[in-house]
C-alpha positions in Angstrom: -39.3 18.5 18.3 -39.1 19.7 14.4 -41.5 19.0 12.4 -39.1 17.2 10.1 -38.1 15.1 13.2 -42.0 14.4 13.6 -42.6 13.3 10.5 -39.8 11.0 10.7 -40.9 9.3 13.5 -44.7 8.8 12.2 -43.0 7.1 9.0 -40.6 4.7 11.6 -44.3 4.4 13.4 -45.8 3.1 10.1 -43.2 1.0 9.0 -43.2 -0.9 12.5 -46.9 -1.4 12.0 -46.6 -2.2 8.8 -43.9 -5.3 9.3 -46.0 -6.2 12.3 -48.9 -6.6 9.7 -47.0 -8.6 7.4 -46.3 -10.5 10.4 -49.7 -11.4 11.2 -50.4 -12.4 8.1 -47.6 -14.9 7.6 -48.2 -16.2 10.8 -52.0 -17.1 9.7 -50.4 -18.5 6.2 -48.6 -20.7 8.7 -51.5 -22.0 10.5 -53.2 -23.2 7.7 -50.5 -24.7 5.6 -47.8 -25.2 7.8 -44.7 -23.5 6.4 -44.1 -19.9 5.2 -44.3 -19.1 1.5 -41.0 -19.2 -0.7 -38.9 -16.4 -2.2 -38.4 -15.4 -6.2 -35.5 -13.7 -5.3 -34.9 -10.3 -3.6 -38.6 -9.8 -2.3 -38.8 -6.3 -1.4 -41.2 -3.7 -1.7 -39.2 -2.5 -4.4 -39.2 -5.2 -6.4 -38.3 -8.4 -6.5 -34.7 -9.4 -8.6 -31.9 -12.0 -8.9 -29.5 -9.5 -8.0 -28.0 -6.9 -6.5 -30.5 -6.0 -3.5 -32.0 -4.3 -3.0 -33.9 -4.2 -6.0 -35.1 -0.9 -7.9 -38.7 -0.4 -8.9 -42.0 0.7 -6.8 -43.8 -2.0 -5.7 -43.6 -6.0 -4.6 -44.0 -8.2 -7.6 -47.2 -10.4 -7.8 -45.0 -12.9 -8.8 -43.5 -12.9 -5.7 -44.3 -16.0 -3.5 -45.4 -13.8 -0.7 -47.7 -11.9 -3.0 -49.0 -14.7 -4.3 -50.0 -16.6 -1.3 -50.6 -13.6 1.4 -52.4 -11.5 -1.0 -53.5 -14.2 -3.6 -54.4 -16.7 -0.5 -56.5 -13.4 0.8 -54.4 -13.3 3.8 -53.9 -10.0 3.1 -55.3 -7.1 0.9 -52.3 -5.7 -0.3 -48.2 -5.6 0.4 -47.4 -2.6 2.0 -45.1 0.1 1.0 -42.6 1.8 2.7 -43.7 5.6 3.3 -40.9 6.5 1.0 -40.2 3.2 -0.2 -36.4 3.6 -2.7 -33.3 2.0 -2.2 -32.7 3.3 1.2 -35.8 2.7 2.9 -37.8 -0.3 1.6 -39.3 -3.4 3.1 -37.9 -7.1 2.3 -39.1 -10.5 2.9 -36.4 -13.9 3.4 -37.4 -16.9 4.4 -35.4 -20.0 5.3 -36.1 -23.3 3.0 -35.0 -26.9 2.6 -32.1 -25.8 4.2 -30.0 -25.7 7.7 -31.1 -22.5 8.2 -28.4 -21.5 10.7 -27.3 -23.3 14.3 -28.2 -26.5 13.2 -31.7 -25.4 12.5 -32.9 -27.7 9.5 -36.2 -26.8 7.5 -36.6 -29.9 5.8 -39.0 -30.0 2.3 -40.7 -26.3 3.2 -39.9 -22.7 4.4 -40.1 -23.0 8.1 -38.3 -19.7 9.8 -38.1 -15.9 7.9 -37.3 -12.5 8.5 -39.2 -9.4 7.7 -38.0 -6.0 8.3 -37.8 -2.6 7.1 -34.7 -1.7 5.9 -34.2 1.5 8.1 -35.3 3.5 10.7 -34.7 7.0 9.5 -34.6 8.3 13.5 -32.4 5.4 14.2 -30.4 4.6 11.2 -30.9 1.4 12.0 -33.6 -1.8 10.3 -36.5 -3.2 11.9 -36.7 -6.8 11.6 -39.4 -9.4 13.0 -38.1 -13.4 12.6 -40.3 -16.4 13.0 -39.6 -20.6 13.2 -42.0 -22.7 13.5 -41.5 -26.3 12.8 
């Protein structure tokens, strides 16, 4: 294996961890408030904008909901960043609120299901994505 190719796989390793933390951490949000936090718009670890996504910038806003109530709630220390973290490879955070949130699933007055993912795998080509419902 190349050491290009090895390096590769160590980021894809570190982004899985990394989503697998975010993971944990909204799953303890959920334990002790019962629903996932909300979405500005566009969370990513790139920013977070009304549109287009992904966003452009270097970091999650800490005006994000999911800033505010993983790292503000002290769920978490920080966000983490993708190891390259630009418009290709970046992490995102959506959540499903007040809304059918797809097969009939209704979250009714909070966020009760989300997805988390990196955008891509770079020895793949392909996202990582974790998704949660609880109700």
């Amino acid at each position: 294996m190349s050491l290009q190719r090895a390096r590769a796989h160590a980021r894809d390793a570190i982004r899985k961890h990394d989503i697998n933390q975010i993971e944990k951490a909204l799953l303890l949000y959920w334990s002790q408030y019962e629903q996932f936090p909300g979405e500005t718009y566009c969370d990513s670890s790139i920013g977070s904008c009304n549109n287009p996504c992904p966003c452009s910038g270097d970091n999650w806003s800490s005006n994000s909901q999911i800033w505010e109530k993983l790292v503000g709630g002290g769920f978490m220390g920080s966000l983490p960043k993708d190891p390259i973290n630009n418009t290709t490879y970046y992490y995102w955070y959506e959540p499903c609120c007040n809304q059918d949130c797809g097969g009939g699933r209704k979250c009714v007055n909070k966020c009760c299901e989300y997805y988390i993912g990196a955008s891509k795998l770079e020895t793949t080509g392909s996202g990582y994505t974790r998704w949660g419902r609880w109700e």
